[in-house]
C-alpha positions in Angstrom: 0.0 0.0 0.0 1.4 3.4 -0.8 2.7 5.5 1.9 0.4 9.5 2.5 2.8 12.1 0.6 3.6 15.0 2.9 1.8 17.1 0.4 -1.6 14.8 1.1 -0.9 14.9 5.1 -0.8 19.1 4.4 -3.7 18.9 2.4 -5.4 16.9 4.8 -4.4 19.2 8.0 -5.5 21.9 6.1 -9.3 20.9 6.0 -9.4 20.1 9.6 -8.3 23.4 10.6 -11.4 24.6 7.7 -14.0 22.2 9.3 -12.4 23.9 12.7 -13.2 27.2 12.0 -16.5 26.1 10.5 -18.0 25.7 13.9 -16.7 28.2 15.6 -18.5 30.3 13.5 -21.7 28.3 13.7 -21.4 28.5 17.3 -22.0 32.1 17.2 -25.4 33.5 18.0 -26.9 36.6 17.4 -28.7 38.3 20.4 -32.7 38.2 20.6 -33.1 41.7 21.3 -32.4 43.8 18.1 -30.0 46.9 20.0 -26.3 47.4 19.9 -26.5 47.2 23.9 -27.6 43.4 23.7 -24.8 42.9 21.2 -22.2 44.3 23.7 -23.9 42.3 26.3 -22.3 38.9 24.7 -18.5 40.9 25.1 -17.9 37.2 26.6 -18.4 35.5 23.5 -17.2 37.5 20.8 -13.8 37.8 22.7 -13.8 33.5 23.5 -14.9 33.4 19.6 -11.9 36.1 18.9 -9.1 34.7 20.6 -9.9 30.6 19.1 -10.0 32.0 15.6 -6.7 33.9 15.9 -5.1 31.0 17.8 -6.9 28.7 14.9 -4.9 30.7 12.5 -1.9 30.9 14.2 -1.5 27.5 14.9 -2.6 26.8 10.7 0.2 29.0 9.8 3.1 27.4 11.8 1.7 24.1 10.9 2.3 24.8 7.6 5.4 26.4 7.8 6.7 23.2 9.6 5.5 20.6 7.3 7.8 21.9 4.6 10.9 20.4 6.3 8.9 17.3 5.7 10.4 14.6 3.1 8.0 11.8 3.5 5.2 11.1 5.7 6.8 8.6 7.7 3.4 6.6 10.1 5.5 8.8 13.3 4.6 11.9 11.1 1.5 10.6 10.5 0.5 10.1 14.0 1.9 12.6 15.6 0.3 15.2 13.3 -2.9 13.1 14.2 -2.6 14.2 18.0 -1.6 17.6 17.2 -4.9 17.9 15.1 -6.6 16.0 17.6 -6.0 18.5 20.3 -6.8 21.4 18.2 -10.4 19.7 17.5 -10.8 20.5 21.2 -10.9 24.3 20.6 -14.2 24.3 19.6 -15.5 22.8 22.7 -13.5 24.7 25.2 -14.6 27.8 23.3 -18.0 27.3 23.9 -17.5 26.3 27.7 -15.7 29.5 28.1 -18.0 31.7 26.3 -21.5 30.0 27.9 -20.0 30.6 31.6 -19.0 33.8 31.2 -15.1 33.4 31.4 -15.6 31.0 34.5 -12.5 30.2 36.2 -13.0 26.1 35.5 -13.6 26.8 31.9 -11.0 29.4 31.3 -8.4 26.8 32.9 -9.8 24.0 30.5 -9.1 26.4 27.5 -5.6 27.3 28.5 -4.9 23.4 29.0 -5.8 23.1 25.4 -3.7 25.6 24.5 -0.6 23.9 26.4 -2.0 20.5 24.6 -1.9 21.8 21.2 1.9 23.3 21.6 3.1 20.4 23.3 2.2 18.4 20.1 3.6 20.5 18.0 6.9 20.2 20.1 6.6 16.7 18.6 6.2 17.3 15.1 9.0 20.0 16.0 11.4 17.0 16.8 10.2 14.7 14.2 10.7 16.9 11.3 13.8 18.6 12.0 16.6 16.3 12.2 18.1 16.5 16.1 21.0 14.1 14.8 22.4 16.9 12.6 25.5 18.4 14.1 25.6 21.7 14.7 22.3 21.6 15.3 19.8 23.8 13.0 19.5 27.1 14.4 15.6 27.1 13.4 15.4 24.2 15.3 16.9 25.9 18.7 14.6 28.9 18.1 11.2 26.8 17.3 12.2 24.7 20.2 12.9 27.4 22.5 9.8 29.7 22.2 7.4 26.0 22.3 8.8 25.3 25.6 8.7 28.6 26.7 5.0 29.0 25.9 4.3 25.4 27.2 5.2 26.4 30.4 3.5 29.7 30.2 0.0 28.1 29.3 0.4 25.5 32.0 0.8 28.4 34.3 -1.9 30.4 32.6 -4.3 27.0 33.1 -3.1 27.2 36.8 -3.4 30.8 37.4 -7.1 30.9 35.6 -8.4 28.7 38.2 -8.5 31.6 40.5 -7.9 34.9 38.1 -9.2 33.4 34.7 -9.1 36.9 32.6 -5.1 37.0 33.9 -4.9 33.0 32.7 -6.6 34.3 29.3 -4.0 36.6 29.2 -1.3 35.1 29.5 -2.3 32.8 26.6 -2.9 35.8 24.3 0.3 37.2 25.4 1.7 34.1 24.5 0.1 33.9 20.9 1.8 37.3 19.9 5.0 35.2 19.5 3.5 32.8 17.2 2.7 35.1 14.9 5.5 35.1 12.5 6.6 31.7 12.2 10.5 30.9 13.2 13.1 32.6 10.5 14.5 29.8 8.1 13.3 27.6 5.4 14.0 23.5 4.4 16.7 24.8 2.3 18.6 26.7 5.4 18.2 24.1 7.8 18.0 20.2 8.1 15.7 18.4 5.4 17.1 14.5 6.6 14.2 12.3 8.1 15.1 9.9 11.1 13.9 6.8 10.1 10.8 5.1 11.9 
């Protein structure tokens, strides 16, 4: 049987992320009384709803920036890319939790665990498509590595901290998005292309 291309795996990530923000959006509701003050009301939501789509989109763009160190979809790859989508299929869920209790603490904790769940899979795909064997090792490697661990251990804190400040845990995630937003400097060509074997 013939092995998924990295190109298909891309293709493939790239409709889950669609279908992702697909129901975020029909998630949204408008408000029953027809005024601009009943539309403010729902602040709540339209910020939960704001913060998942840019975090969506954030996480789309580094996705794709990393699968193009990929050389063949190894079934590591394959799985690993799995869990990494399988965590950001949570967003959704946590979204609405957050947005229906009004930033609760609980909720606002459960959101920023997603977040940390989400990174710490992409620390995976991190280490599985950059070779760590190559010596010196790639300098986009060191800096995608550095800033995932350094937000891991910001949204486990921020998940903490939510529990009994959850706008400060929400915070801290957003904070923590800013540096995602331009994926790390270097390309496939610059850095390590070799798989590791699996």
């Amino acid at each position: 049987m013939r092995a998924a291309s990295p190109e298909r795996l891309s293709v493939f990530s790239d409709g889950i992320f669609a279908v992702l923000i697909t129901v975020l959006v029909l998630d949204l509701r408008p408000p029953e009384d027809p005024t601009f003050a009943a539309l403010l009301s729902l602040w709540h939501v339209w910020l939960s709803y704001a913060v998942s789509y840019l975090f969506i989109a954030i996480v789309w763009t580094n996705h794709h920036h990393l699968m193009r160190y990929a050389v063949e979809a190894t079934p590591r790859l394959v799985w690993f890319n799995f869990g990494h989508l399988f965590s950001a299929s949570l967003l959704p869920l946590s979204t609405a939790w957050m947005a229906v209790s009004k930033l609760g603490a609980q909720p606002v904790s459960f959101y920023a665990a997603i977040f940390f769940l989400v990174n710490a899979t992409y620390v995976l795909l991190i280490w599985e498509l950059i070779n760590p064997a190559e010596k010196p090792m790639p300098r986009v490697r060191k800096v995608m590595l550095l800033r995932a661990v350094a937000t891991l251990c910001l949204f486990g804190g921020a998940a903490l901290i939510a529990l009994k400040y959850p706008l400060t845990g929400l915070g801290i995630c957003v904070a923590c998005l800013a540096v995602y937003l331009k994926p790390a400097a270097g390309s496939p060509e610059a850095g390590s292309t070799k798989r590791i074997s699996s």
